[in-house]
C-alpha positions in Angstrom: 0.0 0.0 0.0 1.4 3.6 -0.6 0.4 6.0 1.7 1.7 9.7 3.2 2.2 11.3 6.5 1.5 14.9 6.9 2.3 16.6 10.0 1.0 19.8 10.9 3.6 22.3 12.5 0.8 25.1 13.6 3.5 28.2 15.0 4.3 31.6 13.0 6.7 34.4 14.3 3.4 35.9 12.6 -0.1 35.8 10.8 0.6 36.4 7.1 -3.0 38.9 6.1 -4.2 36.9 4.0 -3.7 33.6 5.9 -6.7 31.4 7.2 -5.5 28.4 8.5 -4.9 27.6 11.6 -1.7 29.0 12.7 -0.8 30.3 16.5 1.2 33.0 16.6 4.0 32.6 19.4 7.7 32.8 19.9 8.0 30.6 22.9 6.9 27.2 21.6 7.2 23.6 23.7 9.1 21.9 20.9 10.0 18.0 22.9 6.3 18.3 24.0 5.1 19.0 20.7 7.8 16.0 19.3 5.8 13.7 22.1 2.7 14.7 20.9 2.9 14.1 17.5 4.8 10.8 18.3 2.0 9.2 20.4 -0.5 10.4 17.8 1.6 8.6 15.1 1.2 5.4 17.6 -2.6 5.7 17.7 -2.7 6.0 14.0 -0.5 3.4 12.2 -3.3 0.8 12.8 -5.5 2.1 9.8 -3.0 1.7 7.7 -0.2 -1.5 6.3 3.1 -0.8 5.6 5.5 2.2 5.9 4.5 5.9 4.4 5.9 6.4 1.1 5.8 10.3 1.9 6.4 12.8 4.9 5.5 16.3 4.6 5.9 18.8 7.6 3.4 21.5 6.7 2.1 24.5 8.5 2.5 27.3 10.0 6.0 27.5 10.1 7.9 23.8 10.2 11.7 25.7 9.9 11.0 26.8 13.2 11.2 23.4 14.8 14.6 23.0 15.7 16.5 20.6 13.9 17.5 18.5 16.6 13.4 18.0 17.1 13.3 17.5 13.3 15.8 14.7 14.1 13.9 12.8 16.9 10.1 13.0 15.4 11.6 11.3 12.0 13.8 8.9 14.3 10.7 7.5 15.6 8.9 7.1 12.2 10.0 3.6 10.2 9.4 4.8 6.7 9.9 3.1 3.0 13.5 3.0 1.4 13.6 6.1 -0.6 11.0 7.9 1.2 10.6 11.4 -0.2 10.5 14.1 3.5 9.6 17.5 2.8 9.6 20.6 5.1 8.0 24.2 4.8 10.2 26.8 5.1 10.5 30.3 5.5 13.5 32.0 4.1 14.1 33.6 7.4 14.6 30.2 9.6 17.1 28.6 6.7 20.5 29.3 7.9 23.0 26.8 6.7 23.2 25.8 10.5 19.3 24.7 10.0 19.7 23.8 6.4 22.7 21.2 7.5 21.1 20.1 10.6 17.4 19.0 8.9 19.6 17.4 6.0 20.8 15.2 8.7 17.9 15.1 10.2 16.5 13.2 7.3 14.5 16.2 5.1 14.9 15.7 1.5 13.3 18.6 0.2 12.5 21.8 1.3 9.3 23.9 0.1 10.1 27.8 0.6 7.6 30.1 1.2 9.0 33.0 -1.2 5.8 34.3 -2.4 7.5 37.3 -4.1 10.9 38.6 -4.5 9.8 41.9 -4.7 10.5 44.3 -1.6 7.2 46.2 -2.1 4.9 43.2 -2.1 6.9 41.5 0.2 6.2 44.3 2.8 2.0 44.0 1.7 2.3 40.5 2.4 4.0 40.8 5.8 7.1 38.5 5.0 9.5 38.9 7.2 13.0 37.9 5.7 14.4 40.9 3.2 14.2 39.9 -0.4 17.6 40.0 -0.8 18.3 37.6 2.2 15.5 35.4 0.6 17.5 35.3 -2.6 20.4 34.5 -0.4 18.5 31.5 0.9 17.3 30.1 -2.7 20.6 30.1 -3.2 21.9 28.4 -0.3 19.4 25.9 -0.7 20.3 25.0 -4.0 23.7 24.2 -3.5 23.0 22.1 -0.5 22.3 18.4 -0.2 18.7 18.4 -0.9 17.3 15.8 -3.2 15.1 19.3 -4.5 13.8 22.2 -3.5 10.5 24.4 -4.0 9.6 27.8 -4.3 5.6 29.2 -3.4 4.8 32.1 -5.7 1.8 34.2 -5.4 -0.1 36.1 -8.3 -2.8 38.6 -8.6 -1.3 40.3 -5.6 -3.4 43.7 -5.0 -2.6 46.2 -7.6 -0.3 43.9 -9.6 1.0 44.3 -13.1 1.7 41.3 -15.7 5.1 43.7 -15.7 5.5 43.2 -12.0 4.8 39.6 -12.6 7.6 39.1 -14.8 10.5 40.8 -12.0 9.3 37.9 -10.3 10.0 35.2 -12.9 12.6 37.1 -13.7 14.3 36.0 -10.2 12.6 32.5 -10.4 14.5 31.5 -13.7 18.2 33.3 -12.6 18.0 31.1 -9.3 17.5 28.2 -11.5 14.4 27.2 -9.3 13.3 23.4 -10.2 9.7 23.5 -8.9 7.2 26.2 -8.8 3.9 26.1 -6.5 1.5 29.2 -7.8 -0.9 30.3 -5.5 -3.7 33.0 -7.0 -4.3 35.1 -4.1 -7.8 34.4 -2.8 -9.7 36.4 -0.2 -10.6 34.5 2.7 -13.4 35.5 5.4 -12.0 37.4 8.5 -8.5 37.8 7.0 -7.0 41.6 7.0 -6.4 41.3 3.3 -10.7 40.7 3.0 -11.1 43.5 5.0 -9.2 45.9 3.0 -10.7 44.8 0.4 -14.1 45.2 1.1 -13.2 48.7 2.4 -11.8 49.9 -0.7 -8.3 49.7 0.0 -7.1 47.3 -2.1 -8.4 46.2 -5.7 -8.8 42.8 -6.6 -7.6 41.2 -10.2 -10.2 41.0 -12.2 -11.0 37.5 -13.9 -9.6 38.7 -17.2 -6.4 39.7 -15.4 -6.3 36.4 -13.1 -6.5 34.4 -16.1 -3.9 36.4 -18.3 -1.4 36.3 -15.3 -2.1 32.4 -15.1 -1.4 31.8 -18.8 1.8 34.2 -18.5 3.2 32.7 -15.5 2.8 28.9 -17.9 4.4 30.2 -20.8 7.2 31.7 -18.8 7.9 28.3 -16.7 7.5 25.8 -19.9 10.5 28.2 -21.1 12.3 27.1 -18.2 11.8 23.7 -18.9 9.6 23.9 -15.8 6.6 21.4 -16.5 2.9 21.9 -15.3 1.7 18.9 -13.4 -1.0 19.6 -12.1 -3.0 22.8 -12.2 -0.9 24.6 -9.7 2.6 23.1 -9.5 5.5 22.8 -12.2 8.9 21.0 -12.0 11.9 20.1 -14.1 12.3 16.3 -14.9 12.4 14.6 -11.5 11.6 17.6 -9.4 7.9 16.5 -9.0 6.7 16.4 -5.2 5.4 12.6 -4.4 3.7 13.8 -1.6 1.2 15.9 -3.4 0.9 13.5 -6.0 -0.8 11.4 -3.3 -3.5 14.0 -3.1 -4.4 14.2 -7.1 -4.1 10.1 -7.1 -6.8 9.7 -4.6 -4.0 7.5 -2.2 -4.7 7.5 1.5 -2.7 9.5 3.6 -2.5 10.2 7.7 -3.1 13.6 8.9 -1.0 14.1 12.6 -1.4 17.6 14.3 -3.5 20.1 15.3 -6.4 20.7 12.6 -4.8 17.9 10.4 -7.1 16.0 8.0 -6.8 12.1 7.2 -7.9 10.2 3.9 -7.7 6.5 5.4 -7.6 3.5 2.8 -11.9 2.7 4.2 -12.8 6.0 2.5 -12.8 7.5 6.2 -11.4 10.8 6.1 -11.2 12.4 9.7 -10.2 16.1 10.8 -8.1 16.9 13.9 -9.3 19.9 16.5 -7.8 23.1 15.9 -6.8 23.7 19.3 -2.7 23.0 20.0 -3.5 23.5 24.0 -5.4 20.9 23.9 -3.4 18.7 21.3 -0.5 18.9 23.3 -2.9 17.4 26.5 -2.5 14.0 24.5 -5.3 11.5 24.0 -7.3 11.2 20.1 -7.2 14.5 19.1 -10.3 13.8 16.3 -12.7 16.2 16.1 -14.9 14.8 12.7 -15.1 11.5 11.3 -16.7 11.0 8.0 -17.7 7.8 6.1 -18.4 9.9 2.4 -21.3 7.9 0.9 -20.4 6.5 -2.7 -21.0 9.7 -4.5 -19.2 11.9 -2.4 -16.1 9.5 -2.8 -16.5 10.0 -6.4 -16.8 13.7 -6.0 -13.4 13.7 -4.2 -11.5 11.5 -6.6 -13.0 13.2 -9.9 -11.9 16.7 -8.2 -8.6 15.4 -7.1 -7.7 13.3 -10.0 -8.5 16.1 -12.5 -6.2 18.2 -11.0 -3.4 16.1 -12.6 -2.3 16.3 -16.1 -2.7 12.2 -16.3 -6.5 13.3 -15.4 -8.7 10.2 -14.4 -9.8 6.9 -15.8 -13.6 7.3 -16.0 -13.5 3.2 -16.3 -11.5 3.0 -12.8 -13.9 5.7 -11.0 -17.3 3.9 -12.1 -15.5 0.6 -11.0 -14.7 1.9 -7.9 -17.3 3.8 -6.5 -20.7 2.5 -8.8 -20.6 6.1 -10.5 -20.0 7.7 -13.3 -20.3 11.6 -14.9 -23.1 11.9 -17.6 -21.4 11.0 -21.6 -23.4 14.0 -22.5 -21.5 16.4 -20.0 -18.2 15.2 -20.8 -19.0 14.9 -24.6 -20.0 19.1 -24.3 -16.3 19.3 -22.2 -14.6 17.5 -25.0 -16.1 19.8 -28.3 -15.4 23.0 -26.3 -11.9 22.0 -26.4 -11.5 21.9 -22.3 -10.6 18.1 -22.4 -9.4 15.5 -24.2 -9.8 11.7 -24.0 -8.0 9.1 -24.3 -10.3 5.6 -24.2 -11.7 6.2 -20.5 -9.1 8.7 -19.5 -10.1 12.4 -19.7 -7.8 14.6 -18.6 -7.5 18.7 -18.8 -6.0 20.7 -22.4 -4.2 24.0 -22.0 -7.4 25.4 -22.4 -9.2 23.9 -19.0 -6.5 24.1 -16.5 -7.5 27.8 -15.9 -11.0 26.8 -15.4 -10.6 23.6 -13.7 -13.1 24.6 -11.1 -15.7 25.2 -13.3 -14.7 21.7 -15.2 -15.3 19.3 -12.0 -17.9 21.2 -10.9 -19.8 20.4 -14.2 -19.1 17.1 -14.5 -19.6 16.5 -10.2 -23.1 18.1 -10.6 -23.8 15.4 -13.7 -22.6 12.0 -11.5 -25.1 9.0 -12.0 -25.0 5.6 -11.2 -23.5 3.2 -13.6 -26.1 1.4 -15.4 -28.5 3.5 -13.9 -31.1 6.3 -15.4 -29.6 9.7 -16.2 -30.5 12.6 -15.0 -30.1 16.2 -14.6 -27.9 18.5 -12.2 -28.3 18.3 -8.6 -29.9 21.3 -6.8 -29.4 22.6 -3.4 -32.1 24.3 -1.5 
């Protein structure tokens, strides 16, 4: 069985504005208790699933912060598959070469940096707190340092922003010689400051022409690096792909340990930790939801997931699995608009869809019926 293990490292120096996950702001953190925590939680967990992860990812908040040394014991106590891929968020701030050495030996293979610009002004608007020449000082470092590969987050449609603007930034991208991209289209989330300031007039918010010209820009410019897209969001050079996330799109199970972690368990059961650290690190099941999706939510999730990917999903695999299947009709319409293309029972996303890949699963999601079975129209909500 191939499965992941994602651990959720919930402390920031401090809340990012446009941030909404759950993060805890704090600069006195219990790291060993943390380490035990997440240790005994591993114990309570490895039941639901056979064999060793194939994956670790420490995500977050802000997983450079951990100490290496802490790095070192939570991986010690986790028996993982020869060549297991173990990646780590990191700010630019928190890699030093002291930390950079100390989570190589640790046991990190790759590092994810969260760069998000590399453009002083915006770098101020989003609250970053490493310079963005120390930040390119860091990409650097990184690359010359024993990683298996490295990651860069970049953020677009940033308030205000210019396709010019854009460019400085993959500009920087392709001098550093960066082997995989993660894009990230700002998005305005409830309650954050970056909302707020919208809403109030302050800032102005790409338009959908805009969003989608950046998007097709920021492809163009990566394919010229010989950066390939992947999946909707993330490009990489040959062998740069990150196995973890691949997990995700290929509907694998994977365990979620932390505060406000999620699960996918190989039952179907996914499960969602409480988002409460003070009581995480109290021990005990830290589970707040447990849900058994019935077999057209499980389809849902996998059509979503799967579509994601550039290898897109077997249609054949999906009714097999789960008694379901999208309408011909609505993937027929997808296919003459030019937004997929097919392949036997394989559909997967053209150029043309990956902007739109929302809309696309949310069409064919809305269109599911039983194999075999009657068609029938959209579902409705009341």
């Amino acid at each position: 069985m191939t499965w992941g293990l994602y651990l959720h490292v919930p402390w920031c120096r401090r809340r990012c504005p446009y941030c909404a996950f759950y993060v805890e702001a704090a600069h006195d953190v219990p790291w060993d208790d943390f380490a035990d925590a997440l240790l005994a939680e591993y114990a309570l967990r490895t039941d639901s699933v056979a064999g060793l992860p194939h994956t670790v990812f420490f995500g977050g908040g802000t997983p450079s912060r951990m100490p290496a040394p802490v790095l070192a014991r939570i991986l010690a106590g986790i028996e993982r598959a020869p060549g297991t891929e173990v990646t780590a968020e990191c700010n630019p701030e928190d890699c030093t070469q002291e930390w950079v050495d100390g989570a190589i030996a640790a046991g990190i293979t790759r590092v994810s940096l969260g760069m998000q610009t590399f453009q002083p002004a915006f770098a101020r608007l989003l609250n970053r707190a490493c310079s963005v020449p120390d930040a390119r000082q860091t990409a650097e470092r990184v690359a010359t340092s024993g990683f298996t590969s490295w990651s860069v987050d970049l953020m677009f449609a940033l308030p205000n922003q210019t396709l010019e603007q854009l460019d400085a930034d993959l500009d920087a991208i392709e001098a550093i010689g960066v082997p995989h991209v993660s894009l990230y289209g700002l998005t305005y989330e409830p309650g954050t400051p970056f909302t707020r300031a919208r809403d109030n007039g302050t800032f102005t918010e790409a338009t959908d022409d805009l969003w989608r010209d950046m998007y097709d820009h920021i492809v163009k410019r990566l394919r010229n690096m010989g950066l390939q897209r992947y999946e909707v969001s993330n490009f990489a050079k040959p062998g740069h792909r990150s196995a973890h996330n691949q997990l995700y799109w290929s509907d694998k199970p994977y365990l979620g340990i932390g505060p406000s972690a999620h699960g996918y368990l190989p039952t179907g059961e996914r499960y969602h930790n409480a988002p409460n650290v003070t009581v995480y690190l109290q021990g005990g099941d830290p589970t707040e939801l447990r849900e058994s999706p019935n077999a057209e939510q499980a389809a849902t999730d996998a059509l979503v997931s799967g579509l994601r990917g550039v290898e897109g999903i077997d249609l054949a695999a999906l009714a097999h699995r789960h008694g379901i299947e999208p309408q011909s009709a609505a993937v027929d319409r997808l296919q003459r608009e030019g937004l997929i293309h097919r392949d036997n029972s394989r559909i997967a996303l053209t150029d043309a869809g990956f902007p739109v890949c929302d809309a696309i699963c949310g069409h064919l999601s809305d269109r599911l019926v039983p194999v075999g079975g009657p068609s029938k129209g959209p579902r409705t909500t009341t």
